[in-house]
C-alpha positions as MATLAB code, in Angstrom:
seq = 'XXXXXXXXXXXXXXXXXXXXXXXXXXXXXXXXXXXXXXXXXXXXXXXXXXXXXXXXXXXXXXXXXXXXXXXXXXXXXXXXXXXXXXXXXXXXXXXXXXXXXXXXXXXXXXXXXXXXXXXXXXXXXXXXXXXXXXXXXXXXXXXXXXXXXXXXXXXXXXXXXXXXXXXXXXXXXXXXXXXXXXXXXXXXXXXXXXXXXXXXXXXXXXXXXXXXXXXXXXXXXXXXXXXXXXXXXXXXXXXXXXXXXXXXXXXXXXXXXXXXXXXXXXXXXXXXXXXXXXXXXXXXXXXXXXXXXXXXXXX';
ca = [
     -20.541   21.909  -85.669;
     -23.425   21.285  -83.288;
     -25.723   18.737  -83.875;
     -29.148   18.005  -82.288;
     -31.150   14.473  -82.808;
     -34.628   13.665  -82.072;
     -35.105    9.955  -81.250;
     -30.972   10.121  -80.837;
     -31.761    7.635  -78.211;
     -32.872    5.172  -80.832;
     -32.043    1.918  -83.044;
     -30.456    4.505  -85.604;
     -29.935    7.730  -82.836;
     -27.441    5.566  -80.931;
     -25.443    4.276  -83.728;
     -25.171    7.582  -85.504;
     -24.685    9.607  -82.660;
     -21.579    7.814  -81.810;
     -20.504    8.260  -85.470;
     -20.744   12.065  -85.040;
     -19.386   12.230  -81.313;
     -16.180   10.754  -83.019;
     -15.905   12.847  -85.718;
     -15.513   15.661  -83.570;
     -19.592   16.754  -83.828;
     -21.132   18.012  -80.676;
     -24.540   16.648  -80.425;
     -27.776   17.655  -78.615;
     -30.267   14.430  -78.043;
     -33.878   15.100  -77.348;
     -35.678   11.757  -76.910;
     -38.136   10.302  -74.086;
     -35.246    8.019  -73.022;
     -31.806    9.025  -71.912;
     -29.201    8.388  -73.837;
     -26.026    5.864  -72.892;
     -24.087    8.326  -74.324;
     -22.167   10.369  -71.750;
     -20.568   13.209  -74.011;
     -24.464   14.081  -75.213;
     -26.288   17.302  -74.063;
     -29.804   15.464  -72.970;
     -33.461   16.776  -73.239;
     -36.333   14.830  -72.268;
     -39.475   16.508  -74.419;
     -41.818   15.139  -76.007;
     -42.269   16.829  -79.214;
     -46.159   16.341  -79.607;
     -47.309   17.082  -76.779;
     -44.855   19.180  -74.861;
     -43.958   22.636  -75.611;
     -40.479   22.888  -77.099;
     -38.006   25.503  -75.735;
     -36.015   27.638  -77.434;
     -32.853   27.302  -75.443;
     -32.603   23.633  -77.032;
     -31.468   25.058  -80.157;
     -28.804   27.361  -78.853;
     -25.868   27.104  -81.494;
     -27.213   24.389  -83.004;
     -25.830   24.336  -86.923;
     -28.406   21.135  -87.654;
     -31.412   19.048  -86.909;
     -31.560   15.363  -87.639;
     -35.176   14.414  -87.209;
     -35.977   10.531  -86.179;
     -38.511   10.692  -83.384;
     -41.304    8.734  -84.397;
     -43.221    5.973  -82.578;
     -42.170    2.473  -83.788;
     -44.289    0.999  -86.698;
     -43.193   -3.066  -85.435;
     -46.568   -5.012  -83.593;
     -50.217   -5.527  -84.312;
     -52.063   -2.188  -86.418;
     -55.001   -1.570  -84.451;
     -56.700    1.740  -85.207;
     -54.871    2.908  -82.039;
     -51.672    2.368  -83.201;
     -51.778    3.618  -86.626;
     -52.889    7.047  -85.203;
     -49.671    7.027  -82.683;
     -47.567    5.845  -85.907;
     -48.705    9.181  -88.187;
     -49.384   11.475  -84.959;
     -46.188   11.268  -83.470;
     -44.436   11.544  -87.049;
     -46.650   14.597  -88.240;
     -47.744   15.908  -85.502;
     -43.980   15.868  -83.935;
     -42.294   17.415  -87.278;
     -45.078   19.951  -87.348;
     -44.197   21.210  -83.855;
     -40.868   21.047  -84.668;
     -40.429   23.604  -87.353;
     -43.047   25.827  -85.873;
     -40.480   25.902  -82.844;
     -37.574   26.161  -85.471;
     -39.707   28.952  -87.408;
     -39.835   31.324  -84.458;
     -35.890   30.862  -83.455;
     -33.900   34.219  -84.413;
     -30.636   32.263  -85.062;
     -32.199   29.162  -87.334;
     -29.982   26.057  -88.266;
     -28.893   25.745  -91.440;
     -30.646   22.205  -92.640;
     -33.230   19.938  -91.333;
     -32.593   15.936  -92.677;
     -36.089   14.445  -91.690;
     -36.486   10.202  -91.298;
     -39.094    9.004  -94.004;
     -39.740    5.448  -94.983;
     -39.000    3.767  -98.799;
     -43.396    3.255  -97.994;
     -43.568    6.020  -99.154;
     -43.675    3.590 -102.523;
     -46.438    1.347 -101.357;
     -46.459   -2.155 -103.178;
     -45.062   -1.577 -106.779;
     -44.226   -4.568 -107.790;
     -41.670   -4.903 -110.780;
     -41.429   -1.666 -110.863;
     -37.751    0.316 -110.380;
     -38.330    3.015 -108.248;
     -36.425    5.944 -107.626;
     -36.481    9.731 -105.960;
     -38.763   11.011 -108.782;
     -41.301    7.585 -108.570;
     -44.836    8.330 -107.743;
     -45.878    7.721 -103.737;
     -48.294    4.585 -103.206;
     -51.851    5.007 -101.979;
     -51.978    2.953  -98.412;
     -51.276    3.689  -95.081;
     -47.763    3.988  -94.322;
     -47.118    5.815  -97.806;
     -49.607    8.178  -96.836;
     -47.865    8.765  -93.252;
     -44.595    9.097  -95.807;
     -46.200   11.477  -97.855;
     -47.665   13.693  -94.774;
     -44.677   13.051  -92.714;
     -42.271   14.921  -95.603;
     -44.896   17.513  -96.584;
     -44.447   18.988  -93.035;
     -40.417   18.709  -92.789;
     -40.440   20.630  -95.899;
     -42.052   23.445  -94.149;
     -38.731   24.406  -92.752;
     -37.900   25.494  -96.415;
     -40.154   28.764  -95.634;
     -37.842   29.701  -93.096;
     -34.784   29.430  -94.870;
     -33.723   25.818  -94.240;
     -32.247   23.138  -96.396;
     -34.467   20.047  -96.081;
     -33.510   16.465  -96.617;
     -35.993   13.301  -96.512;
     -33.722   10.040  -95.856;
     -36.489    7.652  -97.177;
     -35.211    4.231  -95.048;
     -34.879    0.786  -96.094;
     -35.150   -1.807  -93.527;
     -32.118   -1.348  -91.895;
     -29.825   -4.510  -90.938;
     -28.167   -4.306  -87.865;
     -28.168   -5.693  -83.987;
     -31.298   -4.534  -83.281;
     -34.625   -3.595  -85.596;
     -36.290   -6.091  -87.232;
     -33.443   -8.759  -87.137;
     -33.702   -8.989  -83.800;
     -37.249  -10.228  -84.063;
     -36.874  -12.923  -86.873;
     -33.070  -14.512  -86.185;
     -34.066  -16.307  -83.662;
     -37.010  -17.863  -85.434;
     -34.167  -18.875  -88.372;
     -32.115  -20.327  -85.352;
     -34.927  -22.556  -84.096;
     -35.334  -23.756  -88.130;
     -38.609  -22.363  -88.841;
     -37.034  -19.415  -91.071;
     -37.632  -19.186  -94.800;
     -39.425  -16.821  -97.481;
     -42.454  -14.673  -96.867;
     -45.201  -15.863  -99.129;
     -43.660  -17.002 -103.094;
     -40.935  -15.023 -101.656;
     -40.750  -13.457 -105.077;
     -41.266   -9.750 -103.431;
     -38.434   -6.682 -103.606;
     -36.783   -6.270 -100.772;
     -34.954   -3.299 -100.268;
     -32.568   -3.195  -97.253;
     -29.519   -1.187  -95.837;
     -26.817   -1.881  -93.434;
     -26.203   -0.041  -90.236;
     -23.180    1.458  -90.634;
     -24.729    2.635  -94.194;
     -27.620    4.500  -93.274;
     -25.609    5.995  -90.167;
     -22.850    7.087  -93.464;
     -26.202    8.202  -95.163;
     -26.865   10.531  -92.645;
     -23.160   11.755  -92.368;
     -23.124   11.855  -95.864;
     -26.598   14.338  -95.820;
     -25.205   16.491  -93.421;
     -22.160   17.534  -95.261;
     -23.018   17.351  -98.272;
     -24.344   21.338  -99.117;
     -25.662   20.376 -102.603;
     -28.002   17.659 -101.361;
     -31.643   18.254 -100.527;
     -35.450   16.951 -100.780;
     -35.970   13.159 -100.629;
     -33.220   10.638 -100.774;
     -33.055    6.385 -101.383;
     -31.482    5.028  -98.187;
     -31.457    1.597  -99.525;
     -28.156   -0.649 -100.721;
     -27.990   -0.428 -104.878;
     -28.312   -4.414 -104.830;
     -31.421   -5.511 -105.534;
     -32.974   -8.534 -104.098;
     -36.042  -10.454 -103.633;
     -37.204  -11.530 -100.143;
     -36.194  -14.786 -101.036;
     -32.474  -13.751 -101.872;
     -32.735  -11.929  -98.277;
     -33.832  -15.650  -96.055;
     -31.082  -17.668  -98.157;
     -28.444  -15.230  -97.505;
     -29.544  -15.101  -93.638;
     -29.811  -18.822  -93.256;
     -26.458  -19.300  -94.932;
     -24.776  -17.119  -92.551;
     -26.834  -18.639  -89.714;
     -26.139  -22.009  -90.559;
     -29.820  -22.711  -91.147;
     -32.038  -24.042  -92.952;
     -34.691  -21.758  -94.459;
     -37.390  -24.059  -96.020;
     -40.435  -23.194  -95.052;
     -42.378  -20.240  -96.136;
     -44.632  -17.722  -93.939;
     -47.947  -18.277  -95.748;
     -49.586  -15.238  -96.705;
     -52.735  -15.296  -95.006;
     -50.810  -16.684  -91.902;
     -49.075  -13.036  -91.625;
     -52.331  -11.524  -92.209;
     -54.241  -13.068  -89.619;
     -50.578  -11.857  -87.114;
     -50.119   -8.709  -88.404;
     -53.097   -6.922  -89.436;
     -52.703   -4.317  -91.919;
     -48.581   -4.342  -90.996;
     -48.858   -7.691  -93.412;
     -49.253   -5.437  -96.048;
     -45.683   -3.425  -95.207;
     -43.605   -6.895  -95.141;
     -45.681   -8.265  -98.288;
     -45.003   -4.940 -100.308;
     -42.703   -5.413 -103.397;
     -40.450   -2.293 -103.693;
     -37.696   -2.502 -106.327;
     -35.957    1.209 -104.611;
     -32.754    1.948 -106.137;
     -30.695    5.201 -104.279;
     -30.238    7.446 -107.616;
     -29.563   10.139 -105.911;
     -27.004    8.931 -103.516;
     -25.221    7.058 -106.126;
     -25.328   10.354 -108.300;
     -23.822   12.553 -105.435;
     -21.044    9.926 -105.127;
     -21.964    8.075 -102.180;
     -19.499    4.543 -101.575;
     -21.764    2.396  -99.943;
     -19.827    0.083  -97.065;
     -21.730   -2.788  -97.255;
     -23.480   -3.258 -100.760;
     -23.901   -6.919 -100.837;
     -26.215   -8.719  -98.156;
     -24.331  -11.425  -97.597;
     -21.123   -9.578  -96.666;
     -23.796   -7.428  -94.723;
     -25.069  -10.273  -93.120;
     -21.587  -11.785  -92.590;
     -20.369   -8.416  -90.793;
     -23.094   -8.458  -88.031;
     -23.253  -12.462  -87.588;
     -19.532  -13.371  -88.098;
     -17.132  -10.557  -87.922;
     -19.000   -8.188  -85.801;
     -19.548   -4.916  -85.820;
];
């Protein structure tokens, strides 16, 4: 089976597209940066504003769809556009260029975000919850509207709606070393959800997706333990050997972030009902056995 990735150059391209390189997959990468990957067929487009050839899709069975530009820094009105832009605009051009192909693949799984929720608070939140009203759930919401076109044309779609994912890169990278200088702790009462996934899960998400026939429309990528933010900096600091005492103060990661504040403030109680329904084992369910895999044992 031939596979083809968008963003397979990424945080979650690289890791998967090893996964499916030794499973016997052979995969087609199409990403603004080369890939380290040496087995890979390579195409350097980018999908909103370059025109997208057909001979990219020859024999290709499926399309995983990640390219996106990354949501991490300071919103200014010029980023937010290249965040929904490169999501909506890239998945429109896309399908259009999947739409016109004689020979079609057979199913398009599509990146989406659990913001697609927006700040719900206590609420549990599955596949069939409502969509929140702010920014990033509105890029969600846009962003999944337009993989879904590929339905027209015949295609099974799938919407892999992405907890924070927890592995050597992402957003760890940017706030272990603050925990190893002793100035980690809880965001604000700390009393937020926090939904999260490990690495090797979401890569076994997307496996899982692929093969799967029966599965299609959006789908919880998130672990089915639920924990608060402050669950998620005592488990960290324990396997750091850190303290975590001190708290990011609210208007503190306002005044950093911008509107991004509002992302890492969000309370989103995201259980994976569909995922758990299809059968799905998760490797890693608990975070500190998460945790203890990328800071102790390794990957």
């Amino acid at each position: 089976m031939k596979v083809m990735i968008t963003g397979g150059s990424g945080f979650i391209g690289q890791n998967l597209t090893a996964a499916l390189l030794q499973k016997g997959y052979e995969v087609t990468i199409v990403n603004r940066h080369a890939s380290k990957q040496k087995q890979v067929a390579f195409y350097d487009i980018d999908l909103v504003q370059s025109e997208i050839p057909d001979e990219i899709f020859s024999d290709v069975d499926a399309v995983i769809h990640l390219a996106g530009a990354n949501i991490f820094g300071r919103w200014s009105k010029r980023k937010k556009r290249a965040i929904y832009h490169s999501r909506i605009a890239g998945t429109r051009n896309l399908v259009s260029a999947i739409s016109a192909l004689n020979q079609k693949p057979k199913v398009l799984i599509s990146a989406s975000a659990v913001g697609f929720y927006g700040d719900r608070g206590e609420d549990k939140l599955d596949e069939s919850s409502s969509s929140g009203k702010d920014f990033l759930a509105h890029v969600c919401i846009d962003w999944e509207k337009q993989a879904r076109e590929a339905e027209k044309c015949g295609l099974r779609t799938v919407q892999i709606r992405t907890a924070p994912v927890l592995g050597h890169g992402g957003f760890l990278r940017k706030i272990v070393p603050i925990y190893n200088l002793g100035l980690g702790g809880p965001i604000a009462r700390g009393k937020q959800w926090f939904p999260w996934i490990h690495m090797a899960d979401i890569v076994g998400v997307y496996m899982f997706a692929l093969e799967n026939e029966a599965i299609a429309g959006p789908v919880n990528a998130c672990s089915p333990q639920q924990i608060r933010n402050i669950d998620f900096s005592n488990a960290l600091a324990k396997v750091l050997k850190r303290p975590a005492y001190l708290r990011v103060p609210r208007l503190a990661l306002k005044l950093v972030l911008n509107d991004l504040a509002s992302v890492v403030l969000a309370s989103q109680k995201v259980y994976p009902r569909k995922l758990n329904d299809f059968g799905y084992k998760f490797i890693f369910p608990n975070i500190e056995k998460a945790l203890e895999n990328l800071f102790i044992i390794g990957e």
